[in-house]
N, C-alpha and C positions, 0 to 999 in steps of 0.2 A: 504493500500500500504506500510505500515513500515513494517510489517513480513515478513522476508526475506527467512523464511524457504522452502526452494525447494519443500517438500512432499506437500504443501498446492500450493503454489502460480505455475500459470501457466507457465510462462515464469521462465526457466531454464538456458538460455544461451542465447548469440546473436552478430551477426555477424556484425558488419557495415563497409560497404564497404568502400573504403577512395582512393583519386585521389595521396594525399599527407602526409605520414604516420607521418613526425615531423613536420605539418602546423596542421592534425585533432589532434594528441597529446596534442601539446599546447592549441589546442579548449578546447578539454573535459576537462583536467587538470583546466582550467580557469573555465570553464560555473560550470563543477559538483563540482568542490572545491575537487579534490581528487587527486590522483597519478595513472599516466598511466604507466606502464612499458613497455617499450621493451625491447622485447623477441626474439628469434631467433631459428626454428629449420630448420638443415639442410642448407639449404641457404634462407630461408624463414622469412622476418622479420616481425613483427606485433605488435600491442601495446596491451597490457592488462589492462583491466579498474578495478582499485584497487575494491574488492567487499567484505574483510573479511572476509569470506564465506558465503554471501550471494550470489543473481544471480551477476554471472558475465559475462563479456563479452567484444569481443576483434574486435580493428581494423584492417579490413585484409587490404592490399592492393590489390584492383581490380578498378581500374577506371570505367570496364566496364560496370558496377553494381550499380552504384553512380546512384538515380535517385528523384528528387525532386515531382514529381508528381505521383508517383505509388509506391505502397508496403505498407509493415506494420508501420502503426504510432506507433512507440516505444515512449511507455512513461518512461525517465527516471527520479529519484529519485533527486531533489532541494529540497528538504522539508526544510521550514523557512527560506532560502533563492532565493528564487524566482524573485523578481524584481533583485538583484544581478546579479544570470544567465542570464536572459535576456538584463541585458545591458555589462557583459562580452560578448554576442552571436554576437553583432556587432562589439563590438572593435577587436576579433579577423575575422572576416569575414564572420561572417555567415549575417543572414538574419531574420529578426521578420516576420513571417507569419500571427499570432493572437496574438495580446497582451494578457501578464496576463490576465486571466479572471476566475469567478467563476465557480464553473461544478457542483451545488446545495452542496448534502450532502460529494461529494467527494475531494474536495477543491479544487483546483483551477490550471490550467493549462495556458501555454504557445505554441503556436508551430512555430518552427525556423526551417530553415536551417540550419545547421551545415557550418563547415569551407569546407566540399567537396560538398556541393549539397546535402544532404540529411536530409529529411522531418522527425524530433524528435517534441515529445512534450515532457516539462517540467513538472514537476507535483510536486505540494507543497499540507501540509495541509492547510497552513496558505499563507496570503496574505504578504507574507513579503520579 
């Protein structure tokens, strides 16, 4: 899960849906330890999840689309900070679904609700 290179790895891009687009900002910003930007085309605003060029991916605003119990579990990148993420996940509003836990040879994951209702897992190699 560290090689970020697009030609290999599956997931290219990804959209997540958001009720509240500077309440999910300050989420992600906190949980992934990164920089969201917002961006603006047209009259359409949205945040961008810092990715260097690796996969990135952006908070739209659609409320209607927020859905905690259906869709694809996105596993996003905490690597060596993991127990971190998951207690940022409550202070800003989200919700623990599974505790840190082991996932054999692949290391170890998380999954929460976000700050809008939506079902991510966290994924670390390490237990930390």
């Amino acid at each position: 899960m560290s090689d970020m290179n697009s030609a290999t790895n599956r997931a290219v891009w990804f959209d997540i849906p958001v009720a509240d687009l500077d309440r999910a900002a300050a989420f992600y910003r906190a949980v992934l330890g990164i920089e969201v930007h917002k961006e603006k085309f047209d009259d359409f605003a949205f945040g961008v999840l810092d990715h260097h060029g690796g996969i990135g991916g952006c908070l739209i605003p659609k409320a209607s689309e927020v859905s905690a119990t259906a869709g694809i579990l996105l596993y996003l990148n905490v690597d060596g900070r993991i127990r971190d993420a998951v207690g940022q996940t409550e202070k800003l509003g989200g919700k623990v679904l599974e505790p840190a836990q082991a996932i054999g040879a692949h290391g170890f994951r998380a999954v929460v609700l976000d700050s809008e209702g939506n079902r991510i897992a966290l994924h670390s190699t390490t237990d930390a």
